[in-house]
Backbone as a chain_set.jsonl record, in Angstrom:
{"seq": "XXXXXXXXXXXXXXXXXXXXXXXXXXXXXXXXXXXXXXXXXXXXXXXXXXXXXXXXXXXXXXXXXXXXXXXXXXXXXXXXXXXXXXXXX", "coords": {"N": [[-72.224, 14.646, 29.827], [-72.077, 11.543, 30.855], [-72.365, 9.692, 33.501], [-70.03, 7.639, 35.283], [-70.146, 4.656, 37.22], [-67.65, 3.497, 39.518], [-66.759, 0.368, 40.564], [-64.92, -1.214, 43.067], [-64.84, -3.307, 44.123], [-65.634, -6.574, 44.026], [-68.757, -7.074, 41.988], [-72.1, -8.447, 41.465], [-73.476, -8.877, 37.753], [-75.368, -6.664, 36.39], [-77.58, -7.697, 34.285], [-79.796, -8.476, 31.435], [-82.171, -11.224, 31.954], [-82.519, -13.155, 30.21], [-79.812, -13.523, 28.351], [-77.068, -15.526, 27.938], [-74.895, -15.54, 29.66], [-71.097, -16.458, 28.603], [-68.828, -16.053, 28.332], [-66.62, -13.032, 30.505], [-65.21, -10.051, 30.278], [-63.152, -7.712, 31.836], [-61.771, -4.066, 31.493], [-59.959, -1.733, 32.713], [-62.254, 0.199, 33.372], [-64.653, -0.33, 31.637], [-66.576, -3.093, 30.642], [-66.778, -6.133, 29.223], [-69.455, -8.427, 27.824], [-70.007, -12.323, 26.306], [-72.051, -13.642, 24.77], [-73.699, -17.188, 24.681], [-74.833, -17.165, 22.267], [-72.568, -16.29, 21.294], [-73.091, -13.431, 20.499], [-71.693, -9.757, 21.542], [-71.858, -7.717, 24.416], [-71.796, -4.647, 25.535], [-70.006, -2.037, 27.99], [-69.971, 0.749, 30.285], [-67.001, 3.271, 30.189], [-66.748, 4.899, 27.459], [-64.987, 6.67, 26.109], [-62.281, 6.279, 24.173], [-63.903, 4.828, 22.471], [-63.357, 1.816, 22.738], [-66.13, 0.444, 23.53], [-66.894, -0.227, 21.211], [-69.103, 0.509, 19.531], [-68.943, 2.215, 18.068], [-68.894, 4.924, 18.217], [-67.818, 7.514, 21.295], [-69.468, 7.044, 23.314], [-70.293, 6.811, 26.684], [-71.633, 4.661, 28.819], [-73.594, 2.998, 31.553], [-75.225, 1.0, 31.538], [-75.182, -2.294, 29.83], [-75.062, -2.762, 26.252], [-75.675, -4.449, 23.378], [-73.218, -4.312, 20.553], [-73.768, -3.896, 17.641], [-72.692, -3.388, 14.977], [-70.869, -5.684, 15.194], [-73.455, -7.935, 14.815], [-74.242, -7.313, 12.597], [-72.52, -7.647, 10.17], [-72.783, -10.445, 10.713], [-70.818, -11.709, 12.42], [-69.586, -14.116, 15.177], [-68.861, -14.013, 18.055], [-66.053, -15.285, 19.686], [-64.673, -15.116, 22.003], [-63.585, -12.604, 24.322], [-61.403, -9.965, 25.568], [-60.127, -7.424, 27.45], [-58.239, -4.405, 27.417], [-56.905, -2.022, 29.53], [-57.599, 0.328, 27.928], [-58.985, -0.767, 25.64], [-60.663, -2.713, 23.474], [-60.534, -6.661, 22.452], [-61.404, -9.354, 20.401], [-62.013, -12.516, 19.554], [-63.051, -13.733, 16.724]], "CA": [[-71.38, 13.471, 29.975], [-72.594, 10.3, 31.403], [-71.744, 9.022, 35.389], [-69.829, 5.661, 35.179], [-69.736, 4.13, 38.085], [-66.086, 2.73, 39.486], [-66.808, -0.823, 41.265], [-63.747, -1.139, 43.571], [-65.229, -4.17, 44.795], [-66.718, -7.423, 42.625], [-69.925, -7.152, 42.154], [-72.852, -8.945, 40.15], [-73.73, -8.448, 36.548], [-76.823, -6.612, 36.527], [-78.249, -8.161, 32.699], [-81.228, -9.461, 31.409], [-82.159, -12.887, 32.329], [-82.27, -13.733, 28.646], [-78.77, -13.824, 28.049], [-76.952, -16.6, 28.858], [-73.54, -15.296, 29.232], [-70.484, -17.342, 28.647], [-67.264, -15.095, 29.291], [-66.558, -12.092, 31.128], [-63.724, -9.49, 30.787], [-62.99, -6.162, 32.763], [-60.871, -3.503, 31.525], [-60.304, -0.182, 33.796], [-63.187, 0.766, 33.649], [-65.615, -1.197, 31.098], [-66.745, -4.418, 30.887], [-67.492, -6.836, 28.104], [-69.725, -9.823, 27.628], [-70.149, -12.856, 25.503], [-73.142, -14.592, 25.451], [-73.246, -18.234, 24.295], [-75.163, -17.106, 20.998], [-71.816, -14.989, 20.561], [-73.458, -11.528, 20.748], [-71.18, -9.324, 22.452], [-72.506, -6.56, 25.03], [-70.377, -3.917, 26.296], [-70.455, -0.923, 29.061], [-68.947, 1.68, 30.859], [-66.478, 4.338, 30.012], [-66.649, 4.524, 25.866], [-64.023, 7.489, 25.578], [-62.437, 5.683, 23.24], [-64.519, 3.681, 21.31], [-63.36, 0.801, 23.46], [-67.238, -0.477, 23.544], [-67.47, -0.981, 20.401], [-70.134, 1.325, 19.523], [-69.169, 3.428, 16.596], [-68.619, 6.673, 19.474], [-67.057, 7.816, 22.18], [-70.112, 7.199, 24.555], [-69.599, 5.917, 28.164], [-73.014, 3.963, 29.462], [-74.0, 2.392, 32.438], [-76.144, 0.304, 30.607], [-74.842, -3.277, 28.965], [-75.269, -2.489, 24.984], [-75.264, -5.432, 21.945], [-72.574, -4.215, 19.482], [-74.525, -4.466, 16.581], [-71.487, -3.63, 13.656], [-71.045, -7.348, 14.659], [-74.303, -9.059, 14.553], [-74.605, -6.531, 10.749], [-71.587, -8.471, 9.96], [-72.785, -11.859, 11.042], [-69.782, -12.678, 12.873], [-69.842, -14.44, 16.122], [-67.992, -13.203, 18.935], [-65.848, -16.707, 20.64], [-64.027, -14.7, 23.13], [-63.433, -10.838, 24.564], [-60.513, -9.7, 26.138], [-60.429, -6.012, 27.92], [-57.196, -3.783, 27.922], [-57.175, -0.856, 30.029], [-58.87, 1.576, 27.219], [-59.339, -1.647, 24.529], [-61.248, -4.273, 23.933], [-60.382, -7.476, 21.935], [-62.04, -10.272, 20.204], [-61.84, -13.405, 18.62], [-64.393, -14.461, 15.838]], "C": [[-72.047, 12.502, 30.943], [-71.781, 10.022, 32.576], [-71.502, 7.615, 35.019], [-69.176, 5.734, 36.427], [-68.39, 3.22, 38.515], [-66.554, 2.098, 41.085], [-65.77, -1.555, 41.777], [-63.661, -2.524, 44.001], [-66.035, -5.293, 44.067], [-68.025, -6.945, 42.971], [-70.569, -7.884, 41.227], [-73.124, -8.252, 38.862], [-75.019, -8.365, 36.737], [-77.131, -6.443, 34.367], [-79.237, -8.842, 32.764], [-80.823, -11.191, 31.448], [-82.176, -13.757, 31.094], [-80.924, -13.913, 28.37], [-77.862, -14.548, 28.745], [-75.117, -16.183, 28.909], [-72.405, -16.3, 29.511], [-68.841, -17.286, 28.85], [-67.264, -13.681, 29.67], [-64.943, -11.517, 31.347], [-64.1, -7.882, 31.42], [-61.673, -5.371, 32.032], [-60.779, -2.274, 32.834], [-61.259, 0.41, 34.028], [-64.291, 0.714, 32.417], [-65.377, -2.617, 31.144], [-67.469, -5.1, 30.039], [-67.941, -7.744, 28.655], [-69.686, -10.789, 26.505], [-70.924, -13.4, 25.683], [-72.764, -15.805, 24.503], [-73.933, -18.601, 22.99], [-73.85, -16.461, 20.16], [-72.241, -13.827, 20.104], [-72.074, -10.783, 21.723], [-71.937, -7.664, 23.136], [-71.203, -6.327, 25.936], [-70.745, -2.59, 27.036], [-69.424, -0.486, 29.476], [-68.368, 3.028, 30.294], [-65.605, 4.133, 28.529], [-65.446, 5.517, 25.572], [-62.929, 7.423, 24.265], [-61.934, 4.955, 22.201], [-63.963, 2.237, 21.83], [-64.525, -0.287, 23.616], [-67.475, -1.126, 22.473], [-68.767, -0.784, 19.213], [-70.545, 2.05, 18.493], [-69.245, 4.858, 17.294], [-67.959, 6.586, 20.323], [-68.007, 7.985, 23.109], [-69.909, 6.326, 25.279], [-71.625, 5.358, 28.146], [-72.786, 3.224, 30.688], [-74.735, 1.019, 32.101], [-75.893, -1.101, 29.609], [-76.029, -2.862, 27.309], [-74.386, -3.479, 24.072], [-74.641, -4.13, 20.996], [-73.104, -4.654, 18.574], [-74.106, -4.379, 14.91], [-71.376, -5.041, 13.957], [-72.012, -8.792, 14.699], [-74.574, -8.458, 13.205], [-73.932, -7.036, 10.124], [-71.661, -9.948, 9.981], [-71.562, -12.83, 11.348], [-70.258, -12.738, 14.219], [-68.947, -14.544, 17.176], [-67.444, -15.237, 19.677], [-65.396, -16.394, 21.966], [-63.516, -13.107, 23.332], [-62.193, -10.778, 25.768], [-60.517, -7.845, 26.252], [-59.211, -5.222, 28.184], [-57.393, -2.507, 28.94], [-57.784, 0.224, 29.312], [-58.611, 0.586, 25.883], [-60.226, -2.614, 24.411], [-61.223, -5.187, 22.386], [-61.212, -8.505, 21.517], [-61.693, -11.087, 19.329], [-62.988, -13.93, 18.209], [-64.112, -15.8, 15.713]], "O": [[-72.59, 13.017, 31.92], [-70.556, 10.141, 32.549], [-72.269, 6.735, 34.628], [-68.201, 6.393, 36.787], [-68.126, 2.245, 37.812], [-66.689, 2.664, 42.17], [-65.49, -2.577, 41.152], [-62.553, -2.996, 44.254], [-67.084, -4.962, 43.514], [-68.338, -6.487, 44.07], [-69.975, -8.126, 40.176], [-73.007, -7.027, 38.856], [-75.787, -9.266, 37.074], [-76.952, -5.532, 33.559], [-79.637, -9.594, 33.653], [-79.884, -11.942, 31.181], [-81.858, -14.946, 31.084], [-80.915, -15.06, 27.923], [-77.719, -14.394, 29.958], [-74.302, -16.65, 28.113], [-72.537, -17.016, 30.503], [-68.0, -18.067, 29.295], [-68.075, -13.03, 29.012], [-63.984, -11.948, 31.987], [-65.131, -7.209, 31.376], [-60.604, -5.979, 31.984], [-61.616, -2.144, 33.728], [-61.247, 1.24, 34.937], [-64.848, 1.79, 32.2], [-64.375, -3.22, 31.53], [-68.675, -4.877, 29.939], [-67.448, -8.196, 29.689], [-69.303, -10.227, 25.478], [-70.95, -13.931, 26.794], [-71.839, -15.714, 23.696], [-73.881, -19.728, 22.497], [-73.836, -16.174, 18.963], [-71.606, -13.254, 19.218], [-71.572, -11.477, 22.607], [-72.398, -6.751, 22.451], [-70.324, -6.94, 26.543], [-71.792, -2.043, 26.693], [-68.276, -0.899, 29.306], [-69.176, 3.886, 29.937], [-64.513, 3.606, 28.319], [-64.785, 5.116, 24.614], [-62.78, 8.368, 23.491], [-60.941, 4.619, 21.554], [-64.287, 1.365, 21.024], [-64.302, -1.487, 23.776], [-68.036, -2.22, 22.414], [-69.21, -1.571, 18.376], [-71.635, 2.424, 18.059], [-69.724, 5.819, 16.693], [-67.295, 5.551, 20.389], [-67.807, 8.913, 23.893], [-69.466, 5.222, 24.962], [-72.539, 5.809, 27.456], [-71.642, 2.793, 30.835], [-74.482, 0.019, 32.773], [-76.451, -1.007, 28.516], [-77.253, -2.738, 27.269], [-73.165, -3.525, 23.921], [-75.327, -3.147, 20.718], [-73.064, -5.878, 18.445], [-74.676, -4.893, 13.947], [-71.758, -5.782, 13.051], [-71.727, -9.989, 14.657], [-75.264, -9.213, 12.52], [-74.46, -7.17, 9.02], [-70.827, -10.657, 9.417], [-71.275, -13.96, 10.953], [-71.055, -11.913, 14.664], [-68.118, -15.439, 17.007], [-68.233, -16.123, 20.007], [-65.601, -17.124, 22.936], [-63.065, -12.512, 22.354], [-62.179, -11.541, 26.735], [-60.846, -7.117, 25.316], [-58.952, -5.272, 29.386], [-58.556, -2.112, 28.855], [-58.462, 1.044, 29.932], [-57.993, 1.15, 24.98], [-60.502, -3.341, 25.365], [-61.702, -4.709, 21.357], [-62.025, -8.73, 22.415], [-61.107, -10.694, 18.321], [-63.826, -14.471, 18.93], [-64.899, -16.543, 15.128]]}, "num_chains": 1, "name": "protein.A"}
C-alpha cells in the first residue's frame, strides 16, 4: 500500500513547470488539477477510484487521467468531495 501524505497545513503544488494549471480542488485527502489545455491530473488517496484512474490506487505523484484525453473531452472545471471527484466537460 502506498504512504499518502496528510498536509494539515497549505502547501505548494509540487508539478511540472509545463503545466499551466488553471483550477485547483482538495477533497480529504486528494487533490485535483485542471490545466488550461483541460487535462485533468489527480493524486493522493485512490481507495475509491476517486482519481480517476480506472483503480483503487492512492499516489503521491500528480497523474493525467487519460480515460479523458482517450475520450477527447476537455476537463472546464473539478470539484473534490470527501472520497469523489467531479467534473464539468
Amino acid at each position: 500500500a502506498a504512504f499518502i501524505s496528510i498536509q494539515a497545513f497549505p502547501a505548494l503544488l509540487d508539478l511540472s513547470q509545463d503545466l499551466e494549471v488553471s483550477t485547483v480542488s482538495c477533497g480529504s485527502r486528494h487533490t485535483a488539477v485542471v490545466t488550461r489545455g483541460g487535462e485533468l491530473y489527480t493524486w493522493g488517496w485512490g481507495k475509491y477510484g476517486q482519481l480517476g484512474h480506472g483503480n483503487n490506487i492512492s499516489s503521491d505523484q500528480a497523474r493525467r487521467v487519460e480515460h479523458l484525453v482517450a475520450e477527447g473531452l476537455r476537463v472546464e472545471e473539478v470539484v473534490c468531495g470527501p472520497w469523489t471527484t467531479y467534473i464539468r466537460v
